[in-house]
C-alpha positions as CSV (number, residue, x, y, z in Angstrom):
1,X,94.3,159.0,180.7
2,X,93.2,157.1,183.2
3,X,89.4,156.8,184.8
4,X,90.9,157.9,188.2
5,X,92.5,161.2,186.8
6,X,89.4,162.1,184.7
7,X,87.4,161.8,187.9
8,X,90.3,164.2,189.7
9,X,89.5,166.8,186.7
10,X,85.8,166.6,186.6
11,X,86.0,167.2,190.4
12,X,88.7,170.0,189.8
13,X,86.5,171.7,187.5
14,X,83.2,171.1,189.7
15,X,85.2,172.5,192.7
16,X,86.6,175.8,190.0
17,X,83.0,176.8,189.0
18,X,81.7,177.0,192.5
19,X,84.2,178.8,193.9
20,X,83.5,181.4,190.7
21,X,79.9,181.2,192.0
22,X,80.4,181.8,195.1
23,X,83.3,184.7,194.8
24,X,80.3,186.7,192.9
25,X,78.0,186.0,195.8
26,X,80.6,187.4,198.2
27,X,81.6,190.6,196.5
28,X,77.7,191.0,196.7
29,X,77.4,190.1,200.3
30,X,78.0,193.4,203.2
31,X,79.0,193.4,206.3
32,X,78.3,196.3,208.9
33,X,81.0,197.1,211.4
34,X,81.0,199.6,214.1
35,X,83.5,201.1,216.3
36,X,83.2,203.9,219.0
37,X,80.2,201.9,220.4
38,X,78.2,202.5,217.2
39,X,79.0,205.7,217.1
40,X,81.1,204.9,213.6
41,X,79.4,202.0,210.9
42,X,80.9,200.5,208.7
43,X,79.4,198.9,205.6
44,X,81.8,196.5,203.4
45,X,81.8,194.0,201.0
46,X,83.4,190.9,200.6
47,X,85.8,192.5,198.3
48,X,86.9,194.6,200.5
49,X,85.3,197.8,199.0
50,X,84.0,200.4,201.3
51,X,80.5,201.1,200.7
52,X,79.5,203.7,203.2
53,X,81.2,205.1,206.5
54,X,78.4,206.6,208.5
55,X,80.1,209.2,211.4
56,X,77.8,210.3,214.6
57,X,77.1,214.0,214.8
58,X,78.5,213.2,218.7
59,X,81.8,212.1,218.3
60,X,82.7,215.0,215.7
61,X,84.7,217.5,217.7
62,X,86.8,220.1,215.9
63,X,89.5,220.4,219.1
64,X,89.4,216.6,218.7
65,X,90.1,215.3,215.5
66,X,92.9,212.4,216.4
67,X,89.7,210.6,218.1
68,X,87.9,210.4,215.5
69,X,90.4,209.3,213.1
70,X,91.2,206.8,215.4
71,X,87.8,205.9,215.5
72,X,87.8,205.6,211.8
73,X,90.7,203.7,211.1
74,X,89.6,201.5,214.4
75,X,86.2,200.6,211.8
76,X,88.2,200.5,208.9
77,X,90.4,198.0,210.4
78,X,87.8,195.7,211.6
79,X,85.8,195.8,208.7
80,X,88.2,194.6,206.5
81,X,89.4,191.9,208.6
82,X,86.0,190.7,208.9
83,X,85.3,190.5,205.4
84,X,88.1,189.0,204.4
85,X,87.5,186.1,207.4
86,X,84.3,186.0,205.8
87,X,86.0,185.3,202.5
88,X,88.1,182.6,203.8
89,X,85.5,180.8,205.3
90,X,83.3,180.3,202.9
91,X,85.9,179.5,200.7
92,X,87.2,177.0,202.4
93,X,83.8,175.3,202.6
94,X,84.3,175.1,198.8
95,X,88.0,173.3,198.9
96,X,87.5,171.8,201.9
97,X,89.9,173.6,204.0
98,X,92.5,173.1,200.9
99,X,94.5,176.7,200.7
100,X,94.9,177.7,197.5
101,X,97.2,180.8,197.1
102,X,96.1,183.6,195.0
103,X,92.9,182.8,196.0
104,X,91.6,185.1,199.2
């Protein structure tokens, strides 16, 4: 093999492990979304999981309940999207803007 291709897999590898290091960093890291002007938060992960949904005492109204599921999937919604731009970002700090599908 030649030196050229060994430095290509060194650099392969180098890039491999920190993208494992930082893909345990993110499914640590939370973001905190709120919709309804606050009035529903939001805390997620970077993978995606849903660690708490926190619902104001004001906005639940039992002659109203398609408001606050909108509400909710409004949160839910953004949440995810955010954490999974999150995600991306970072990871494409790692490859240098180089997709790499199955990723994120």
């Amino acid at each position: 093999m030649s030196k050229n291709m060994n430095n290509i897999l060194k650099q392969a590898q180098m890039m491999q492990q920190k993208m494992a290091i930082l893909q345990k960093e993110l499914e640590a890291r939370e973001l905190e979304i709120s919709s309804g002007g606050g009035m529903i938060k939001i805390k997620i992960t970077g993978k995606q999981e849903i660690q708490s949904i926190r619902i104001d005492k004001e906005c639940v109204d039992p002659s109203d309940v398609e408001t606050l599921e909108t509400l909710v999937k409004t949160a839910v919604n953004q949440a995810v999207k955010e954490s999974q731009e999150m995600v991306s970002s970072a990871m494409s700090k790692v490859t240098g803007g180089l997709s790499i599908p199955g990723l994120f």
